[in-house]
MARZAMAR-144569 format. One record per residue (C-alpha): residue in three letters; chain; y, z, x. Coordinates in nm, 2 decimals, padded with zeros to 4 digits, always signed. Layout:
REM MARZAMAR-144569
['ALA' 'A' [Y Z X]] ...
REM end
This chain:
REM MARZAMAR-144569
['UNK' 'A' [-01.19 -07.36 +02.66]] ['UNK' 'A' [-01.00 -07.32 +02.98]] ['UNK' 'A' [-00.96 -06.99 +03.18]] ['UNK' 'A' [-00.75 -06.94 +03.46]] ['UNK' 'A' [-00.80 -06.64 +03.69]] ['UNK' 'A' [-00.44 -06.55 +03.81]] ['UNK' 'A' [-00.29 -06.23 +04.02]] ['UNK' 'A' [-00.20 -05.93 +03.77]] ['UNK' 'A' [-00.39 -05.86 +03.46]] ['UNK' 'A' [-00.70 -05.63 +03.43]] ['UNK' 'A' [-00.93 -05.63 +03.76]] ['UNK' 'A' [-01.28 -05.75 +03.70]] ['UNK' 'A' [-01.20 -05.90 +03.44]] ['UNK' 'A' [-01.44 -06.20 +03.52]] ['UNK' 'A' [-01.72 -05.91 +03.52]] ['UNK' 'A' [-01.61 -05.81 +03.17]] ['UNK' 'A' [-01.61 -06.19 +02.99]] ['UNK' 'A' [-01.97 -06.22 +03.11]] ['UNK' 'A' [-02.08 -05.87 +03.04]] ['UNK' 'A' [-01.90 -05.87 +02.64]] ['UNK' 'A' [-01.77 -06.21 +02.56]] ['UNK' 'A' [-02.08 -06.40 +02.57]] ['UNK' 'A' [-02.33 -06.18 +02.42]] ['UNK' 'A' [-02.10 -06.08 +02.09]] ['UNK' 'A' [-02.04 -06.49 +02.03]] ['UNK' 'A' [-02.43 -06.51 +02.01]] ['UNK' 'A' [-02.46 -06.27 +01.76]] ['UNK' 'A' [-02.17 -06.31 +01.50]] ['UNK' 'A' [-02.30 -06.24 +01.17]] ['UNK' 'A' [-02.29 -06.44 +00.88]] ['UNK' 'A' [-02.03 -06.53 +00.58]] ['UNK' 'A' [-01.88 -06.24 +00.51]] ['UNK' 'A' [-01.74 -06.13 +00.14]] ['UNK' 'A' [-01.45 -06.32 -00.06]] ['UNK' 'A' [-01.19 -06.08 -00.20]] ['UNK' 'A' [-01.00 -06.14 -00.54]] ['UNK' 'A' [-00.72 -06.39 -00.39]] ['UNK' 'A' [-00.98 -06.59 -00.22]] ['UNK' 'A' [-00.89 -06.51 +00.13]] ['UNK' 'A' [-01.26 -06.40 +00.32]] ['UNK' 'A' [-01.28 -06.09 +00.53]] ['UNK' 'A' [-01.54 -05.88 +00.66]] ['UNK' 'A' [-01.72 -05.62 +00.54]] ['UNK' 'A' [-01.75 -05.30 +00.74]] ['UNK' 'A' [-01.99 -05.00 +00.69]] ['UNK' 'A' [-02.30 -05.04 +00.48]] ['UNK' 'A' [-02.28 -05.39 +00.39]] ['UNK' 'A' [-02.54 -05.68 +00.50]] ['UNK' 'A' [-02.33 -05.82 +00.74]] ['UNK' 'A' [-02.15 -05.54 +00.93]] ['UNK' 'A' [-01.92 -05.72 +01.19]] ['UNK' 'A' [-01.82 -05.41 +01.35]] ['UNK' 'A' [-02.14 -05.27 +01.40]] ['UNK' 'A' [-02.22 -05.59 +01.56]] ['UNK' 'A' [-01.95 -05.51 +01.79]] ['UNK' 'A' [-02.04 -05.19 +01.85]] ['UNK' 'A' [-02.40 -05.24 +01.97]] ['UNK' 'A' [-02.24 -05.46 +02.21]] ['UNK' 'A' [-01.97 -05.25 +02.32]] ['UNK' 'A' [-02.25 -04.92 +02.36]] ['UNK' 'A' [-02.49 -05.18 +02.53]] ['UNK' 'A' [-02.21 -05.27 +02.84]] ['UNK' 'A' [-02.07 -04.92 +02.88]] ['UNK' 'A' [-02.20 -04.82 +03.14]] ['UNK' 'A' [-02.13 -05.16 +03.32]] ['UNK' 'A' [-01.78 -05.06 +03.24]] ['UNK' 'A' [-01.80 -04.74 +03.39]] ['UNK' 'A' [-01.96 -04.84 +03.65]] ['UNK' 'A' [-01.68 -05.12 +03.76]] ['UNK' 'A' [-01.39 -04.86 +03.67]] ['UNK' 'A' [-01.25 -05.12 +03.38]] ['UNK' 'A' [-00.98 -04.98 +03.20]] ['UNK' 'A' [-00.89 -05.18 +02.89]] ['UNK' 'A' [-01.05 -05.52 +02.76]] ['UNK' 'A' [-00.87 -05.74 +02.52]] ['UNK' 'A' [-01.10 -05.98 +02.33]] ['UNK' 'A' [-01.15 -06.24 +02.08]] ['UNK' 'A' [-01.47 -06.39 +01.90]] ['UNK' 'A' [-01.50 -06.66 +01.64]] ['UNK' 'A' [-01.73 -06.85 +01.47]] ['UNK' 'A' [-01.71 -07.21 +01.28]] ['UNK' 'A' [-01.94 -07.34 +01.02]] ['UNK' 'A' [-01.87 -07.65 +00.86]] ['UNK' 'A' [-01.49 -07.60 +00.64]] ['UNK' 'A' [-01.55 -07.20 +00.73]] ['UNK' 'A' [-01.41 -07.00 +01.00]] ['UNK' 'A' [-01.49 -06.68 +01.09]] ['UNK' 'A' [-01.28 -06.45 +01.38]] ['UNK' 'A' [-01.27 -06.07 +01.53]] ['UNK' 'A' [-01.03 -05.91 +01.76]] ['UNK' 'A' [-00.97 -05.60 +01.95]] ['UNK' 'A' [-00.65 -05.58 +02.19]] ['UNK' 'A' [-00.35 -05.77 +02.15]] ['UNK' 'A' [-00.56 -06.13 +02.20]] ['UNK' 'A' [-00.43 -06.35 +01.94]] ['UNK' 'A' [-00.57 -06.57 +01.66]] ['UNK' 'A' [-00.39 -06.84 +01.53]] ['UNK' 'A' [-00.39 -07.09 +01.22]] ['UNK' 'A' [-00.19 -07.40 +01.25]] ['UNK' 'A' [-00.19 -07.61 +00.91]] ['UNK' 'A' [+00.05 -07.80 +00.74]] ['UNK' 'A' [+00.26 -07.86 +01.07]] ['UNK' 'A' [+00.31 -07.48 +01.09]] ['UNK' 'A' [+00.14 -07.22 +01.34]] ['UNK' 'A' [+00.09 -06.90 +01.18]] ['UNK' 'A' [-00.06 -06.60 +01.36]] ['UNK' 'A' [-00.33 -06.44 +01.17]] ['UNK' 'A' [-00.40 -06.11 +01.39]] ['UNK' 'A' [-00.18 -05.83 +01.45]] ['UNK' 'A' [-00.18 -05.65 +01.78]] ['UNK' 'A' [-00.34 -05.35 +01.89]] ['UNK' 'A' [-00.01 -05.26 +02.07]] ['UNK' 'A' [+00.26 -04.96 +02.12]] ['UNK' 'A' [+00.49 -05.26 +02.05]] ['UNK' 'A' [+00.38 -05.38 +01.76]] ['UNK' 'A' [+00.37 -05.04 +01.61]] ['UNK' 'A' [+00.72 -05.01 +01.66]] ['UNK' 'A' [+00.80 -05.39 +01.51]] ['UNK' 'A' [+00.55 -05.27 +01.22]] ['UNK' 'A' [+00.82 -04.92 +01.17]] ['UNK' 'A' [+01.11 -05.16 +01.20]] ['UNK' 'A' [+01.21 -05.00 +01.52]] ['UNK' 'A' [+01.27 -05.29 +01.75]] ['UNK' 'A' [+01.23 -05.67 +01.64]] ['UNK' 'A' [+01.00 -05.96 +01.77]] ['UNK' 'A' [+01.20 -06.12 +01.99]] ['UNK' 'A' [+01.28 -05.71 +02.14]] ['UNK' 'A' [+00.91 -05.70 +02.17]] ['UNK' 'A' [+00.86 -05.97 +02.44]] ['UNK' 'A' [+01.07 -05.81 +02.74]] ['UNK' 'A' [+01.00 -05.40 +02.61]] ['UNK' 'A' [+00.88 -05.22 +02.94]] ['UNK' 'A' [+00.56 -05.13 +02.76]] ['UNK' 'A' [+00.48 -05.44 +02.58]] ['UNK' 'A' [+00.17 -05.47 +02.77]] ['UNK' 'A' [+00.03 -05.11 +02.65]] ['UNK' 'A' [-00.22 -05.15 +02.43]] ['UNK' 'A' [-00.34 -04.89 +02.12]] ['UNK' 'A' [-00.70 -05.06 +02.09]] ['UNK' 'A' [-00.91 -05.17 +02.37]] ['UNK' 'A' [-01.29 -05.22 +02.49]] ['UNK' 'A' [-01.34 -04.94 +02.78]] ['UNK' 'A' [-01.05 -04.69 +02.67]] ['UNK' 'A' [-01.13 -04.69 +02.30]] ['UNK' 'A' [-01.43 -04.46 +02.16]] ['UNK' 'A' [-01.67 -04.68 +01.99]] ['UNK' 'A' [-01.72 -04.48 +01.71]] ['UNK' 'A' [-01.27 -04.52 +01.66]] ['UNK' 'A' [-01.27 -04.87 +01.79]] ['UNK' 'A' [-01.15 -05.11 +01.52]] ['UNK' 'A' [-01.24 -05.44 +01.54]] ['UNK' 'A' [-01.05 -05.64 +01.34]] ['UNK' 'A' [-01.22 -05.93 +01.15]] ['UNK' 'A' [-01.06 -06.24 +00.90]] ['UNK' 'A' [-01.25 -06.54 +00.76]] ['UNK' 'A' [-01.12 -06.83 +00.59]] ['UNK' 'A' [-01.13 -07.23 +00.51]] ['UNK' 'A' [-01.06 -07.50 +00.80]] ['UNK' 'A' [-00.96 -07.80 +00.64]] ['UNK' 'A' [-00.93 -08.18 +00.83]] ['UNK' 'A' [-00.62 -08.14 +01.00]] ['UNK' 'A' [-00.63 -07.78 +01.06]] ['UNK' 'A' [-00.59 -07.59 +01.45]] ['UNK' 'A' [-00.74 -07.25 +01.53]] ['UNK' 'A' [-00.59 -07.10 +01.83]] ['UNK' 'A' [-00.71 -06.79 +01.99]] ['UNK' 'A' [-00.56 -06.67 +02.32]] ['UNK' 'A' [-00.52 -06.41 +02.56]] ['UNK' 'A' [-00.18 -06.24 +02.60]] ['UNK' 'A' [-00.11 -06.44 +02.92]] ['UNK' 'A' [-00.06 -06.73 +02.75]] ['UNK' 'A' [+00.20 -06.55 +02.49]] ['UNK' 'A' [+00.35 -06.33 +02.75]] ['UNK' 'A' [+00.46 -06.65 +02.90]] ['UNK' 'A' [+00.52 -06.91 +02.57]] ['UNK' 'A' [+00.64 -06.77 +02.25]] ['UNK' 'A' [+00.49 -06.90 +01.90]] ['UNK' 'A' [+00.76 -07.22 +01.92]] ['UNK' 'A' [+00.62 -07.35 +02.25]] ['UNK' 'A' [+00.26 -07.28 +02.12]] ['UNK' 'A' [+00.36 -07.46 +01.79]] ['UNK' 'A' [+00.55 -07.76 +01.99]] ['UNK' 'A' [+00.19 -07.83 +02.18]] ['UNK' 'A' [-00.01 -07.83 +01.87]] ['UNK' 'A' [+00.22 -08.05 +01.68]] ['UNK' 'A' [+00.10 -08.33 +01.93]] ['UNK' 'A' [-00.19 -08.45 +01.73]] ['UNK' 'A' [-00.22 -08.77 +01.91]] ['UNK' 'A' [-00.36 -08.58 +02.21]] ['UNK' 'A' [-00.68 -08.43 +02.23]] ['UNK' 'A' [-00.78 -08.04 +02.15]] ['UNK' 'A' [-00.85 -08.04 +02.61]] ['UNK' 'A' [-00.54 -08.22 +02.66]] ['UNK' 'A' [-00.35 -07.91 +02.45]] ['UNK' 'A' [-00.56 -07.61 +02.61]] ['UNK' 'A' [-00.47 -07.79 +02.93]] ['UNK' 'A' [-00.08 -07.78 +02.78]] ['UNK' 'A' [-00.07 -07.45 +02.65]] ['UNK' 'A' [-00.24 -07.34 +03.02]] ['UNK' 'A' [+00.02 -07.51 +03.19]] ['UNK' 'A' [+00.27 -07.40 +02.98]] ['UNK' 'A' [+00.20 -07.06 +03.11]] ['UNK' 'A' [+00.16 -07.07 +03.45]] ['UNK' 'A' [+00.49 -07.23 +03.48]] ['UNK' 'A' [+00.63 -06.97 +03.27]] ['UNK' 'A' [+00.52 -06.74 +03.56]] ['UNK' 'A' [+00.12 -06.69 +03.50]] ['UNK' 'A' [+00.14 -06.28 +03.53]] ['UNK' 'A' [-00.18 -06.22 +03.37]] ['UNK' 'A' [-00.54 -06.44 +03.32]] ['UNK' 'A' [-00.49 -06.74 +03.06]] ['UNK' 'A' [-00.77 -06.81 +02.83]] ['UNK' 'A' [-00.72 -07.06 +02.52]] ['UNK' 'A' [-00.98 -07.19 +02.27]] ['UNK' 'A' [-00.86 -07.46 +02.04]] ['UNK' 'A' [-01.06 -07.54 +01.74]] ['UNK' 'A' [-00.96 -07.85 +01.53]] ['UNK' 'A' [-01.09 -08.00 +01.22]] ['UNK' 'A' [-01.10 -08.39 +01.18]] 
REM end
């Protein structure tokens, strides 16, 4: 994984990757549920392994660290890998990708005022990426109640030759899902050498906010 603090973006936001980030990646539960046309997802509620409860602990556990550093809104992104399995959570408009098959599709859906309007047919993808509120987010660690906040879980198979991608939104406020796509279609290089592409990629695109990337490839 590679993390570059830039200018911009939410202010302590080194605080709030130590304070959330680590302690939710220690404790992701296990397998969740298979539905009827085989894709996995979580269960939520009463069931035995209860990502968002998980999440919520968490979340109740570091609020007052929040309040206490005046945070306003944390994006964030969790995922766990056992053997062909892969299991991820969102909150925020971080995003979770799948490539496979020499295609990169993205597997989470925003917490955003701009998505919602893409979802209603209002304004279209490519609208979305200069809208002056694109960076507004619906969902989000610090502003969201705990008992409303909806994490946002998927599971499903990583087969040999298979790239999962989760990001922060500096990385696609800067490089759209071709760019992304064009690094990960250079399996010859390493997974560092295309974190350290897809990083580059956005600061020359203009680095406005923090860039994380986490690239996880099957052999």
């Amino acid at each position: 994984m590679s993390d570059r603090e830039l200018g911009g973006g939410i202010s302590q936001g080194d605080y709030a990757s130590v304070g959330f980030a680590i302690p939710p990646i220690d404790h992701v539960p296990g397998p969740a549920s298979k539905s009827p046309d085989g894709e996995v997802k979580a269960k939520c509620g009463n069931g035995t392994h209860d990502h968002r409860k998980t999440f919520l602990v968490t979340y109740q556990r570091w609020g007052c660290f929040w309040r206490r550093e005046r945070l306003t809104a944390v994006a964030f992104f969790a995922a766990r890998v056992s053997g062909n399995r892969f299991d991820v959570a969102w909150v925020g408009d971080s995003r979770v990708y799948l490539w496979r098959d020499g295609q990169l599709a993205q597997l989470s859906q925003d917490h955003s005022y701009v998505q919602e309007l893409i979802s209603q047919g209002a304004i279209s993808v490519e609208q979305a990426r200069s809208h002056p509120h694109r960076n507004v987010v619906t969902q989000a660690l610090g502003v969201t109640d705990p008992q409303n906040l909806n994490v946002e879980t998927m599971a499903g198979e990583l087969r040999p030759g298979m790239q999962l991608l989760l990001c922060s939104d500096g990385l696609t406020e800067e490089v759209d899902d071709s760019g992304i796509a064009q690094v990960l279609s250079h399996t010859e290089c390493s997974a560092q050498e295309c974190v350290d592409g897809l990083v580059a990629a956005a600061l020359d695109g203009g680095g406005s906010d923090n860039v994380t990337v986490l690239l996880v490839r099957r052999h």
